[in-house]
C-alpha positions as YAML, in Angstrom:
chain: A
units: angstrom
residues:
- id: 1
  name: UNK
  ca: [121.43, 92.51, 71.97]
- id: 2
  name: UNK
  ca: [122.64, 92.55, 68.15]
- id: 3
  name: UNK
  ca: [121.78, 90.23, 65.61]
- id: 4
  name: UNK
  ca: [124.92, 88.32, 66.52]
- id: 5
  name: UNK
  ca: [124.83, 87.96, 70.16]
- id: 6
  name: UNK
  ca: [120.95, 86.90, 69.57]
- id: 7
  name: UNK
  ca: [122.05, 83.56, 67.71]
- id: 8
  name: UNK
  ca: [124.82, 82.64, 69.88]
- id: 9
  name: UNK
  ca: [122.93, 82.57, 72.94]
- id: 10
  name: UNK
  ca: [119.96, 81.11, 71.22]
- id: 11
  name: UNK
  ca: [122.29, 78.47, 69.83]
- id: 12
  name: UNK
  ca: [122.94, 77.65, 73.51]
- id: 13
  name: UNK
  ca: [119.08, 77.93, 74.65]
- id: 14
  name: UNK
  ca: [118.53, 75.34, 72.08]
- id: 15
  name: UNK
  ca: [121.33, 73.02, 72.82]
- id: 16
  name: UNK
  ca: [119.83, 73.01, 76.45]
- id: 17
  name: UNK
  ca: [116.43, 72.08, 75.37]
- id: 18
  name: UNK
  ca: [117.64, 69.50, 73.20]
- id: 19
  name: UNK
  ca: [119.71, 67.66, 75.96]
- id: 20
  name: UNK
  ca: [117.49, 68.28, 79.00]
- id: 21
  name: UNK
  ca: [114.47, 66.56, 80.01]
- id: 22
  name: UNK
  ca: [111.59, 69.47, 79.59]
- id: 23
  name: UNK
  ca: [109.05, 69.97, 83.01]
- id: 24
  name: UNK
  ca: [105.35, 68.84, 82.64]
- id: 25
  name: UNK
  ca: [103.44, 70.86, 85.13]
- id: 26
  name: UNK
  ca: [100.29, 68.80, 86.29]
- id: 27
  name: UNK
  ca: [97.41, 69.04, 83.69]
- id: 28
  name: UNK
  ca: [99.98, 70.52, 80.99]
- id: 29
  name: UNK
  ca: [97.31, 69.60, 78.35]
- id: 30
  name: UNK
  ca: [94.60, 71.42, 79.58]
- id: 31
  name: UNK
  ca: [97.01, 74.54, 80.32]
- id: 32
  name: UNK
  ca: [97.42, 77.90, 77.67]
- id: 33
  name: UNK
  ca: [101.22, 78.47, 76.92]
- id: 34
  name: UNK
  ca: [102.44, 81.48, 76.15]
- id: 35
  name: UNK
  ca: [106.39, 82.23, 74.88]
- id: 36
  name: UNK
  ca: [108.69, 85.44, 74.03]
- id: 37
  name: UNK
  ca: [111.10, 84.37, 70.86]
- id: 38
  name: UNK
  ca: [114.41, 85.88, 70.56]
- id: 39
  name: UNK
  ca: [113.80, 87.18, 66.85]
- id: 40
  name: UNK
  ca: [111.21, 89.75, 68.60]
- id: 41
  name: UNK
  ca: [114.15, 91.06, 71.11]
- id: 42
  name: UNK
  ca: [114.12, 94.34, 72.52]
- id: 43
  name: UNK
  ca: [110.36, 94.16, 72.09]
- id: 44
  name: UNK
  ca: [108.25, 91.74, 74.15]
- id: 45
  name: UNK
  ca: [105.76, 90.48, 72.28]
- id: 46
  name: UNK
  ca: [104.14, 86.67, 74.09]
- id: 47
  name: UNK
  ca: [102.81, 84.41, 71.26]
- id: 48
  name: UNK
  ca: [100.20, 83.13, 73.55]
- id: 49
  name: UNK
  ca: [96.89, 80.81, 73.27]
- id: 50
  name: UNK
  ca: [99.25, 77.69, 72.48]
- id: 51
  name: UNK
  ca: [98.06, 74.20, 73.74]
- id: 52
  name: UNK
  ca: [100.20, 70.97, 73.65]
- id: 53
  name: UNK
  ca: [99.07, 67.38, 74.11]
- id: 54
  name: UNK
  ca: [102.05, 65.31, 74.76]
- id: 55
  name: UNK
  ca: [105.89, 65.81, 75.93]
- id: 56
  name: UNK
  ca: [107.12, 65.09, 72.84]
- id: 57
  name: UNK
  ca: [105.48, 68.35, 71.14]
- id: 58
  name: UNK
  ca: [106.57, 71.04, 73.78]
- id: 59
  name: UNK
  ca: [109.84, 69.23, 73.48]
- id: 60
  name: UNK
  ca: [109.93, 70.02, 69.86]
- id: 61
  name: UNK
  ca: [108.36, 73.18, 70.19]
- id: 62
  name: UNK
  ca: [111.59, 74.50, 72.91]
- id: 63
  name: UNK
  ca: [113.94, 72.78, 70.85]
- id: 64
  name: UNK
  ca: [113.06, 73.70, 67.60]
- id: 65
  name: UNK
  ca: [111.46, 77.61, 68.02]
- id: 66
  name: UNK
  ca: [114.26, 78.27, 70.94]
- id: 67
  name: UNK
  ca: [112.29, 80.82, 72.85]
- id: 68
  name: UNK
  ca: [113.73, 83.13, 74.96]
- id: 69
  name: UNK
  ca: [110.95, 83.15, 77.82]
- id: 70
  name: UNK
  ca: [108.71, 80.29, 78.26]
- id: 71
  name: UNK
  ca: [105.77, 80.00, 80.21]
- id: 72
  name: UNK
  ca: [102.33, 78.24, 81.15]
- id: 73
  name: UNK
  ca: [98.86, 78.98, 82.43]
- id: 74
  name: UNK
  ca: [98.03, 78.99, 86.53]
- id: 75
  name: UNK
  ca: [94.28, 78.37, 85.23]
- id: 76
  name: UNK
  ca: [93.14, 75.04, 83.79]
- id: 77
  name: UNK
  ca: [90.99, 75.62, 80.43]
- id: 78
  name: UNK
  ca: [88.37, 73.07, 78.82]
- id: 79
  name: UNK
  ca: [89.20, 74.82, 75.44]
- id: 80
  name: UNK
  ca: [93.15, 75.72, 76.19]
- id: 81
  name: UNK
  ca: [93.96, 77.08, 72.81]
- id: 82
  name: UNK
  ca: [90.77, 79.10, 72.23]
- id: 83
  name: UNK
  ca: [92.17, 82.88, 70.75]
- id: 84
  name: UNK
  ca: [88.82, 84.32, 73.25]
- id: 85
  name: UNK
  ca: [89.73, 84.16, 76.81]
- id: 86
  name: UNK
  ca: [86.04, 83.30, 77.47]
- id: 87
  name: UNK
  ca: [85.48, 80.39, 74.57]
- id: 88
  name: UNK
  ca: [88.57, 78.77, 76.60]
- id: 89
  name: UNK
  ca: [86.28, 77.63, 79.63]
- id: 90
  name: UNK
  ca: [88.21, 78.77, 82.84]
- id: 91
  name: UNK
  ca: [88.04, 75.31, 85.08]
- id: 92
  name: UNK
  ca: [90.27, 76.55, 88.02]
- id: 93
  name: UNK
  ca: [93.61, 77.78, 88.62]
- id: 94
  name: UNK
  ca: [96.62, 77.11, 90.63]
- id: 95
  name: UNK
  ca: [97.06, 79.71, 93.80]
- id: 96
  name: UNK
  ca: [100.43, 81.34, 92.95]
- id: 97
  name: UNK
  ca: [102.62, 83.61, 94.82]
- id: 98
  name: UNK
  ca: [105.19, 85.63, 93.20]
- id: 99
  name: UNK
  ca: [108.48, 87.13, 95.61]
- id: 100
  name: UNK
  ca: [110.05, 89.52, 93.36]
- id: 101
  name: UNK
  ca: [113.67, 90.99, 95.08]
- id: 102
  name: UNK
  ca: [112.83, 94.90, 93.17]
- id: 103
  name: UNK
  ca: [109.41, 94.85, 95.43]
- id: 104
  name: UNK
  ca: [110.51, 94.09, 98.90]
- id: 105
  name: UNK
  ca: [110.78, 96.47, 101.92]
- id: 106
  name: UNK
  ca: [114.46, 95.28, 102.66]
- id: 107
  name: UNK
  ca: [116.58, 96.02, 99.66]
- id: 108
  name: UNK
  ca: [120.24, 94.21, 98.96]
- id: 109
  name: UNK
  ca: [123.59, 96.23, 98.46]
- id: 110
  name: UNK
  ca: [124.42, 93.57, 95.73]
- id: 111
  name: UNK
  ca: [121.99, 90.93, 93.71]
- id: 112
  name: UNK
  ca: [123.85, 88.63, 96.01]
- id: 113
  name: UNK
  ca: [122.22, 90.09, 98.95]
- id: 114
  name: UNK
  ca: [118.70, 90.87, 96.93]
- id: 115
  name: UNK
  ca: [118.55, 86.96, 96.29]
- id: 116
  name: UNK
  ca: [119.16, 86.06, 99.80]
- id: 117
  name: UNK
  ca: [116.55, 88.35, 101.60]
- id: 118
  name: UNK
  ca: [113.82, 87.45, 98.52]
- id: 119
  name: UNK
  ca: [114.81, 83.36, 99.96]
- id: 120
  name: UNK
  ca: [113.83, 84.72, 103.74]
- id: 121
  name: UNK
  ca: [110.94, 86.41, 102.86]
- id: 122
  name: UNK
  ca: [109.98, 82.85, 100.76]
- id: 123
  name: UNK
  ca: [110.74, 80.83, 103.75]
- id: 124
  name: UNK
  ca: [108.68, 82.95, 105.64]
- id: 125
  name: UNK
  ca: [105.58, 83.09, 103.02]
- id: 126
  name: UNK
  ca: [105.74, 79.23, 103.22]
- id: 127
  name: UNK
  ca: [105.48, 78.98, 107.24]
- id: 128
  name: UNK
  ca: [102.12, 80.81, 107.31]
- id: 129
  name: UNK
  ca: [100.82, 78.84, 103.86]
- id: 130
  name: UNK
  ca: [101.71, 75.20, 105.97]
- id: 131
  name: UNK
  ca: [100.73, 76.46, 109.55]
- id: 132
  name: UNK
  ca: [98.17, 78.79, 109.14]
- id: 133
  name: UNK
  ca: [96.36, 77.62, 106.39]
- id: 134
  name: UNK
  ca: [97.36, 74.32, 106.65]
- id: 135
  name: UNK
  ca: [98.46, 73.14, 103.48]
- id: 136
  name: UNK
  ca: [100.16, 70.36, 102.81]
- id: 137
  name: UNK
  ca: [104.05, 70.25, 101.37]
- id: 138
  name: UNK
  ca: [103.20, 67.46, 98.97]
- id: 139
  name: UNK
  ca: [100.81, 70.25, 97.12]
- id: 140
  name: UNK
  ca: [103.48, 73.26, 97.56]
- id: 141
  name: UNK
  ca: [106.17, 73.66, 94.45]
- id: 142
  name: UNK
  ca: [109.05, 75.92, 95.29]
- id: 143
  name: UNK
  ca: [110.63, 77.41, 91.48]
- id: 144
  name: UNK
  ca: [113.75, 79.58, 91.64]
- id: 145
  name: UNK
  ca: [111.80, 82.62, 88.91]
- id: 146
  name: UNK
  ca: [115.64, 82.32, 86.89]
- id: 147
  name: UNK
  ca: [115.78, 86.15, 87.98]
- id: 148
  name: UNK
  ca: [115.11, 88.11, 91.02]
- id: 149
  name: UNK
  ca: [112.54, 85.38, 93.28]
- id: 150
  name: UNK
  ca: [110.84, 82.66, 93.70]
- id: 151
  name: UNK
  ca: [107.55, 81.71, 92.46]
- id: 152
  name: UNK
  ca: [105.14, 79.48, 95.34]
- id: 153
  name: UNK
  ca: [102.38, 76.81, 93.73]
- id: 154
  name: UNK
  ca: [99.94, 75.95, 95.57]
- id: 155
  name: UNK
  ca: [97.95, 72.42, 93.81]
- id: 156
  name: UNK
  ca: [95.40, 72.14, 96.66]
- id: 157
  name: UNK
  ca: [92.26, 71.18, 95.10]
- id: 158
  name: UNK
  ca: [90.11, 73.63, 98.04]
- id: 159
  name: UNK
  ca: [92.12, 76.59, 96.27]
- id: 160
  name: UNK
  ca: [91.50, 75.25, 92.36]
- id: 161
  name: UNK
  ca: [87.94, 77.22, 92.03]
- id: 162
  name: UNK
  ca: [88.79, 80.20, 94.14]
- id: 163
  name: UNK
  ca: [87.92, 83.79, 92.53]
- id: 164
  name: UNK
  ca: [89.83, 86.86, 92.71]
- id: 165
  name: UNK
  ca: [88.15, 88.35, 95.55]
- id: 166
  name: UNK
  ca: [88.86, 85.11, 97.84]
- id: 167
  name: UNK
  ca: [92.35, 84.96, 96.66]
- id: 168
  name: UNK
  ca: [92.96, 88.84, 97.65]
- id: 169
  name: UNK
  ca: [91.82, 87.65, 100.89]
- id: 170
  name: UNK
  ca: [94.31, 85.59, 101.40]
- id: 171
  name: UNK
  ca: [96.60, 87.73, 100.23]
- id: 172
  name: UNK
  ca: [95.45, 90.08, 102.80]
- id: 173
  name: UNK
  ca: [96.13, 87.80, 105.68]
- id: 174
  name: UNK
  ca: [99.24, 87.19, 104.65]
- id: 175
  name: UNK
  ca: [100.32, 91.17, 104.16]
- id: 176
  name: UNK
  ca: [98.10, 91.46, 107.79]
- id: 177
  name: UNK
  ca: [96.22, 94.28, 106.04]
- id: 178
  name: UNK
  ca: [93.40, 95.83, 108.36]
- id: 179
  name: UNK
  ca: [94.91, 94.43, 111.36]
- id: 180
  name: UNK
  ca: [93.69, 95.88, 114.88]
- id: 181
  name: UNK
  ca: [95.77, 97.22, 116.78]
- id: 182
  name: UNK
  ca: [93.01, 97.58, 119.78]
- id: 183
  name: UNK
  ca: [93.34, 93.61, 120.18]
- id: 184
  name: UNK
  ca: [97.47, 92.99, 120.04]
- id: 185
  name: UNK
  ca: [97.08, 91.56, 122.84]
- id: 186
  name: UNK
  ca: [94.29, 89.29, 122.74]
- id: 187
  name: UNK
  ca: [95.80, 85.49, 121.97]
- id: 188
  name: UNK
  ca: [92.56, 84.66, 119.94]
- id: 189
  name: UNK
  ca: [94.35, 84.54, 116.43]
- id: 190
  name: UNK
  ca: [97.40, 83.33, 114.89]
- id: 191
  name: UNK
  ca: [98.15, 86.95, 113.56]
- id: 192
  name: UNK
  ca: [97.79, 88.14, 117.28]
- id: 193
  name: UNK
  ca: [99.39, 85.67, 119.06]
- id: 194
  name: UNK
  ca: [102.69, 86.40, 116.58]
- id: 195
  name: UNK
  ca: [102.24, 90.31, 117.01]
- id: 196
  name: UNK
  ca: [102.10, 90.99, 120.54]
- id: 197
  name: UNK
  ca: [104.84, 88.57, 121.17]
- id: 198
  name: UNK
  ca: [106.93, 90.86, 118.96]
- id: 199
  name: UNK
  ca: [105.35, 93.41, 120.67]
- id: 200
  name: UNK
  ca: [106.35, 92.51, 124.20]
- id: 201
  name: UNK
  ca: [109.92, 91.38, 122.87]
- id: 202
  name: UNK
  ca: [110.03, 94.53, 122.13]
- id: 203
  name: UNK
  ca: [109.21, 96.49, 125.62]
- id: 204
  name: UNK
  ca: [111.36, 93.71, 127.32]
- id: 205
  name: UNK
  ca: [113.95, 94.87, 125.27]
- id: 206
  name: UNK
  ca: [113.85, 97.75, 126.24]
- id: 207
  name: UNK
  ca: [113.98, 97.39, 129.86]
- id: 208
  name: UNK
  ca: [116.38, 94.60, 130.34]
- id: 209
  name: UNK
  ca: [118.44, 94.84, 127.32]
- id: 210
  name: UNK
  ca: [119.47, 98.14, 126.79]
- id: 211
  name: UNK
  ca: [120.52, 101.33, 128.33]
- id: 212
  name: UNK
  ca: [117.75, 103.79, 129.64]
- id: 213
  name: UNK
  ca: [118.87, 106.20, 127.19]
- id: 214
  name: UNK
  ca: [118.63, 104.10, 124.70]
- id: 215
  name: UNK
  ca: [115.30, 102.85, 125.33]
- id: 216
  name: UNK
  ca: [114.14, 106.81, 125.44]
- id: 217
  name: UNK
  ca: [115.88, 107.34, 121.76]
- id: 218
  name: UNK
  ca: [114.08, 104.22, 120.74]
- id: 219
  name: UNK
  ca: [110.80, 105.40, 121.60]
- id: 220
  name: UNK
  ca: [110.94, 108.68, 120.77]
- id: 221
  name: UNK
  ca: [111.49, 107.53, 116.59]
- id: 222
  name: UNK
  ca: [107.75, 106.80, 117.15]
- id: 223
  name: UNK
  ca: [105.19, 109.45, 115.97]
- id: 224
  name: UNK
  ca: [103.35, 111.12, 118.92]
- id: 225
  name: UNK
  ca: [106.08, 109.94, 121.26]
- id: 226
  name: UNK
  ca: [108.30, 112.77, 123.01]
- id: 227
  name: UNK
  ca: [110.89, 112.99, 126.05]
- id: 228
  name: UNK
  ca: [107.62, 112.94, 128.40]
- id: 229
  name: UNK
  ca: [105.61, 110.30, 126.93]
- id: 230
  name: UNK
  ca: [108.85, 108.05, 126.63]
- id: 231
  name: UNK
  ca: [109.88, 108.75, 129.79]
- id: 232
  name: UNK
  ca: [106.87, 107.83, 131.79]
- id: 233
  name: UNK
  ca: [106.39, 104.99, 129.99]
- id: 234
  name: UNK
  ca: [110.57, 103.76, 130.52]
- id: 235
  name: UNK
  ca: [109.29, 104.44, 134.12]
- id: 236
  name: UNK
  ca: [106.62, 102.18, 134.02]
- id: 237
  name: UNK
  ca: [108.94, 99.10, 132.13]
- id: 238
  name: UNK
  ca: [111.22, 99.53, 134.76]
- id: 239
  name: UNK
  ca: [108.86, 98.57, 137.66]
- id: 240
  name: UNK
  ca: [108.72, 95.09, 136.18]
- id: 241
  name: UNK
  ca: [111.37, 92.59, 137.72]
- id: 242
  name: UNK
  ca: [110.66, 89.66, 135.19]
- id: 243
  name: UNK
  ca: [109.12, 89.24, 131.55]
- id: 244
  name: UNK
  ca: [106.11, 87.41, 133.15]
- id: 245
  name: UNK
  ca: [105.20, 91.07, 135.35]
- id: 246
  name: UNK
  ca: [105.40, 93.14, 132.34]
- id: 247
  name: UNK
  ca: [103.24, 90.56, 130.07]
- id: 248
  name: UNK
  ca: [101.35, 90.57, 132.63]
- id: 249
  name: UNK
  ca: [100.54, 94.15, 132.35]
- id: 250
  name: UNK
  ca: [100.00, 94.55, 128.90]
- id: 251
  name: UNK
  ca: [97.66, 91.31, 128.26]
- id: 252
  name: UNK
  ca: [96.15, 92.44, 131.57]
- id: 253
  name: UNK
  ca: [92.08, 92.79, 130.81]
- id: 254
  name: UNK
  ca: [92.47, 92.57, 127.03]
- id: 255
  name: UNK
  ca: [93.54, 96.39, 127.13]
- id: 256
  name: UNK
  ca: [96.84, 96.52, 126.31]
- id: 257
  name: UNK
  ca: [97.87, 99.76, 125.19]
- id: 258
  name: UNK
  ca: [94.82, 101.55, 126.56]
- id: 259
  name: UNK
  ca: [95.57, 101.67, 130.00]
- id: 260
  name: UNK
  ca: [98.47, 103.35, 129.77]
- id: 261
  name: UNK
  ca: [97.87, 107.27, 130.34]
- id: 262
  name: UNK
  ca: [101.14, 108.33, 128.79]
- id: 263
  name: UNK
  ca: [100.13, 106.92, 125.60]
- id: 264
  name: UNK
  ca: [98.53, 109.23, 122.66]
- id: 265
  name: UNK
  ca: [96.78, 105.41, 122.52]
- id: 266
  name: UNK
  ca: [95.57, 105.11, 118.75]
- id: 267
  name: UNK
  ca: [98.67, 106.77, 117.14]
- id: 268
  name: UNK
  ca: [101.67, 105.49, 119.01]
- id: 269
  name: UNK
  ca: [99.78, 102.13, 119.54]
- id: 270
  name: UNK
  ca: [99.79, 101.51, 115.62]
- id: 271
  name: UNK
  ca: [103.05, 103.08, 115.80]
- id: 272
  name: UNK
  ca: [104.67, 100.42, 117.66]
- id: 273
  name: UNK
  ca: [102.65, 97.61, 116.51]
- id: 274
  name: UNK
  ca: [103.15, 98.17, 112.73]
- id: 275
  name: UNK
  ca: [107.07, 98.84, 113.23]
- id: 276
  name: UNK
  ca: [107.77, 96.71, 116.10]
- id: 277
  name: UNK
  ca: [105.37, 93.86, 115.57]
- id: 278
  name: UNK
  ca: [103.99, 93.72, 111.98]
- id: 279
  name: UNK
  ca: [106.50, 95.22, 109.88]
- id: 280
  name: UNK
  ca: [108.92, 91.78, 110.60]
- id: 281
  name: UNK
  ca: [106.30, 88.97, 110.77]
- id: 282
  name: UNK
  ca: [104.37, 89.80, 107.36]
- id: 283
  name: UNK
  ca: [104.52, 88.06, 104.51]
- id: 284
  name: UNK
  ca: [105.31, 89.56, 100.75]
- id: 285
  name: UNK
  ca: [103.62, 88.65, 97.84]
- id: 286
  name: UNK
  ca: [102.66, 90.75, 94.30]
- id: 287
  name: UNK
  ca: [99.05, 90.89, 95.29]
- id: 288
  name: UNK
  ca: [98.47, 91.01, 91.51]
- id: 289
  name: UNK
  ca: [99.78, 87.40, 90.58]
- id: 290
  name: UNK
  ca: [97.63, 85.82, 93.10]
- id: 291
  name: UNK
  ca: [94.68, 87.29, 92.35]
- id: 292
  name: UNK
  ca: [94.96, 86.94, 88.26]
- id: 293
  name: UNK
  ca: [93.29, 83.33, 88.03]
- id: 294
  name: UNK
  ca: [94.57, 83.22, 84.60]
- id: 295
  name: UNK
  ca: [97.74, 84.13, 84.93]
- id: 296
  name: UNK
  ca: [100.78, 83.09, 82.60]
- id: 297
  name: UNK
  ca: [104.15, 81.80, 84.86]
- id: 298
  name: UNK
  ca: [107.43, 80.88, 83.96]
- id: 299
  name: UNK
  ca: [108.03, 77.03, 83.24]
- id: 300
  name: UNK
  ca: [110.24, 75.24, 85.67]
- id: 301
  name: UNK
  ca: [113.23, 74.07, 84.25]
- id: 302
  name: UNK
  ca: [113.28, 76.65, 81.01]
- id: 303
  name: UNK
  ca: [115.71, 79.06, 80.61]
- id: 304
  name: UNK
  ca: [115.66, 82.54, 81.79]
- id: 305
  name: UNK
  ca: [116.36, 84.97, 78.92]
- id: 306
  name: UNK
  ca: [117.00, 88.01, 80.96]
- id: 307
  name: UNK
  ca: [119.78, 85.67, 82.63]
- id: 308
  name: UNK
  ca: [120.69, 82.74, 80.94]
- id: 309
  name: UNK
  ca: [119.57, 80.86, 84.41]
- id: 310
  name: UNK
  ca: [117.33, 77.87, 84.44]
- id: 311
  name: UNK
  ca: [114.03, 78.48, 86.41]
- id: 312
  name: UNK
  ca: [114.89, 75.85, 89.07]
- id: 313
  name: UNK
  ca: [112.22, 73.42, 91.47]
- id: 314
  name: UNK
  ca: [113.61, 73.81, 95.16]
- id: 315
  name: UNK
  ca: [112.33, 71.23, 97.49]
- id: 316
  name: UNK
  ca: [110.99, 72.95, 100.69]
- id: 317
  name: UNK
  ca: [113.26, 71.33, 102.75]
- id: 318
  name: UNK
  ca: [116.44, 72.10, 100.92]
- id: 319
  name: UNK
  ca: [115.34, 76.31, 99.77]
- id: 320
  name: UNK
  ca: [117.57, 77.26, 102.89]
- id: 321
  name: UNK
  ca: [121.07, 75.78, 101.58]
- id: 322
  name: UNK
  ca: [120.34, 76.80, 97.74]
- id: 323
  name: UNK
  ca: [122.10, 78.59, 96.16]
- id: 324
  name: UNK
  ca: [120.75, 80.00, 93.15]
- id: 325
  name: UNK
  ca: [124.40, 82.09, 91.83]
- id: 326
  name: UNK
  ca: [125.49, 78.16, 91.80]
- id: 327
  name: UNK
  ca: [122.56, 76.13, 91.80]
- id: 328
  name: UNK
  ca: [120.44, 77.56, 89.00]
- id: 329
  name: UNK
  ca: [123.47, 78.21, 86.46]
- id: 330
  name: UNK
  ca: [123.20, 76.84, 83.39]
- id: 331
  name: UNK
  ca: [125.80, 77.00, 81.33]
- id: 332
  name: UNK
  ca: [129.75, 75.69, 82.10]
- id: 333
  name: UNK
  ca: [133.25, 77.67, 82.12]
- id: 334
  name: UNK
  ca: [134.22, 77.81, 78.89]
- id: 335
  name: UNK
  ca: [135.96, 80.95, 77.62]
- id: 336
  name: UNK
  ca: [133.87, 83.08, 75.40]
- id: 337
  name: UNK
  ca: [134.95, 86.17, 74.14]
- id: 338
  name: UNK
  ca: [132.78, 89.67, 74.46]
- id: 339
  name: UNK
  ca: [132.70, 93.22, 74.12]
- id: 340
  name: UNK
  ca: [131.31, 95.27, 76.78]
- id: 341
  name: UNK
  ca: [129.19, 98.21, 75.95]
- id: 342
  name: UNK
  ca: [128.72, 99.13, 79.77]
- id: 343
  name: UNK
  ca: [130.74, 98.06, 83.20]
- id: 344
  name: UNK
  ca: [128.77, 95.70, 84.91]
- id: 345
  name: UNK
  ca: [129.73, 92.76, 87.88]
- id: 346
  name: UNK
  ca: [128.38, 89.46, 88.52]
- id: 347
  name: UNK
  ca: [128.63, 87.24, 91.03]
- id: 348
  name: UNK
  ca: [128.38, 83.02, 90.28]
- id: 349
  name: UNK
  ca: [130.54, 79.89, 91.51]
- id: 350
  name: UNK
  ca: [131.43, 81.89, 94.44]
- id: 351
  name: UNK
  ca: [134.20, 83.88, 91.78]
- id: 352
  name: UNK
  ca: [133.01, 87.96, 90.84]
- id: 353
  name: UNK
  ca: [133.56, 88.63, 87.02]
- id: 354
  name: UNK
  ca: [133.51, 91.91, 85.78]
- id: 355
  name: UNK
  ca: [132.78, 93.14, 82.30]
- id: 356
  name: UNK
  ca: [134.78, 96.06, 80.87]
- id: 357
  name: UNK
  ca: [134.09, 98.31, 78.17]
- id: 358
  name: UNK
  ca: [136.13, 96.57, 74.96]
- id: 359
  name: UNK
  ca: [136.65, 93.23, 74.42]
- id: 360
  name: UNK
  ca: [137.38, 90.82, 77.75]
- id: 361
  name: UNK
  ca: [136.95, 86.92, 78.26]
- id: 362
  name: UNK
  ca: [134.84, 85.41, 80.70]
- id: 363
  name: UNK
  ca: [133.64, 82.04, 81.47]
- id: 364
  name: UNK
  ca: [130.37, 81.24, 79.13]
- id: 365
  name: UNK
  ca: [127.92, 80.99, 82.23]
- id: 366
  name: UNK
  ca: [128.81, 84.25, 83.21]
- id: 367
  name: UNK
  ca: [129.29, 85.81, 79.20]
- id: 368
  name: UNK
  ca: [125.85, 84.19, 78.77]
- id: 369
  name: UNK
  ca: [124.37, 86.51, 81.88]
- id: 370
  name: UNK
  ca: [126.22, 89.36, 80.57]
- id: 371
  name: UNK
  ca: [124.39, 89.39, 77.17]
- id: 372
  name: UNK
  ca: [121.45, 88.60, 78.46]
- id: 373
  name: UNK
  ca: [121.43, 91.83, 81.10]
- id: 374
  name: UNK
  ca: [122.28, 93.65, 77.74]
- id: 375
  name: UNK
  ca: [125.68, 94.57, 79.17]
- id: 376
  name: UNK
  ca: [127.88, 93.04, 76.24]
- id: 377
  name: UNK
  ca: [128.03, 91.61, 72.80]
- id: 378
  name: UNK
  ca: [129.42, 88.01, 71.81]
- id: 379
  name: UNK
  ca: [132.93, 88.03, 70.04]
- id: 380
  name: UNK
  ca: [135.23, 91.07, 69.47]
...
């Protein structure tokens, strides 16, 4: 980003901040801030230890300094502004989760697709944060990151004192790390009650729903599983008439897989539970953000300045109809001139633009993303 194409888009950061009410996360005055300027670009360089007592000064401070990243501490600090990390008094911190689209399993053709499996897997991270741990909505916030995810908040004040080691627990759960695949079948846990139903989905599957051939192809992917094994064990499924016979059988005495003498029991057992039962049901998270309990995170309704996107709120019960290549864009339509340096697509407003090397016009929303991915300059 030249000199050039730094103060244009700047010059539309800071027209946002001065027009748009700025976010207040709870305890804002007891919080560290931390923001990346534009002047500083390529190089990121956070001018941290900040503290701010009132709206009015973090207004002025967006509005007038025009950062390009903006930011705010998880923990809660008696001493927020302290330069010595220990001299600021840790008090507690938010439990955060961080869905990034780069660090999930299922990867998207298009950052179309990459936004809309990173919004499953945060649907998904939310059901087991409201059922199995129980907490409440009211002390959940949902933030569109302004990039690649979605960032999870969790205010409950029995997570606020949590250390590290309690939150990688939890993170742990939620990954089902260490799980035992000797129990699938035991109903005695959440976790277990959700596997072995995948489990036995599965194996029902594969004797009513598909061909027998198949079935044997589908088995035999599984390490330690050959033509033999999978065929004495197709040969068992198909003695069942009905779902309830065949859960039946593998619930029957808490054994499950162990019964079965076809089965190489501790290899294809993990086998099928990790790919058939775990693998789908758990959650993602970067274990690192929600163990850091003092953690810097984007703040909600700032800009994005790898994007140009505004770091958007979603309410929990309306994260499955947004949108954010329409919801979280900023800027409007207006025609801004550019010079590409290097082919790149974007999709927004449900319209793809494309930037070609040499000068092209796009619509400023999308000109603004452009620069920002470092894909073109501003003006001819």
């Amino acid at each position: 980003m030249n000199f050039r194409t730094k103060q244009f888009v700047r010059s539309r950061f800071q027209h946002y901040y001065k027009t748009h009410e700025i976010y207040l996360p709870p305890g804002f005055d007891v919080r560290e801030w931390g923001f990346i300027m534009f002047d500083e670009l390529p190089e990121v360089r956070m001018r941290r230890h900040k503290a701010f007592g009132s709206r009015g000064e973090l207004s002025d401070y967006l509005s007038g300094m025009v950062p390009s990243h903006a930011y705010y501490s998880t923990a809660y600090y008696t001493y927020p502004a302290a330069r010595n990390m220990k001299e600021k008094r840790w008090q507690g911190a938010d439990l955060i989760f961080d869905l990034d689209a780069d660090h999930l399993r299922k990867q998207g053709a298009d950052y179309a697709e990459m936004l809309e499996n990173v919004k499953e897997e945060t649907i998904k991270l939310l059901d087991f944060l409201t059922e199995d741990f129980g907490f409440r909505s009211e002390h959940i916030e949902v933030v569109f990151s302004g990039g690649r995810g979605y960032h999870i908040h969790v205010r409950d004040q029995s997570v606020l004192k949590l250390e590290s080691g309690a939150r990688r627990e939890i993170v742990d759960y939620l990954t089902c790390t260490g799980f035992d695949y000797k129990n699938v079948f035991e109903n005695d846990s959440t976790w277990k009650v959700r596997v072995s139903e995948k489990v036995i989905d599965y194996f029902y599957k594969l004797r009513f729903s598909v061909d027998k051939n198949e079935a044997l192809l589908s088995l035999q992917r599984f390490t330690g599983v050959g033509k033999t094994r999978s065929s004495k064990l197709m040969d068992t499924l198909y003695g069942f008439n009905t779902r309830d016979e065949l859960e039946t059988y593998f619930r029957h005495g808490g054994f499950g897989f162990e019964q079965h003498s076809a089965l190489n029991v501790k290899q294809v057992a993990e086998n099928i539970t990790n790919l058939e039962g775990i693998a789908s049901l758990r959650g993602e998270t970067d274990e690192p953000v929600t163990t850091d309990i003092k953690r810097l995170i984007r703040l909600p309704l700032s800009l994005h300045g790898g994007s140009g996107f505004t770091v958007t709120p979603v309410a929990i019960d309306a994260l499955e109809s947004f949108n954010p290549l329409v919801d979280a864009v900023t800027f409007g339509s207006d025609m801004t001139s550019v010079t590409g340096i290097k082919p790149f697509e974007i999709q927004m407003h449900n319209n793809t633009y494309t930037v070609e090397l040499g000068t092209s016009v796009l619509p400023e929303c999308a000109a603004i993303y452009a620069m920002c991915r470092g894909a073109c300059e501003y003006g001819e």
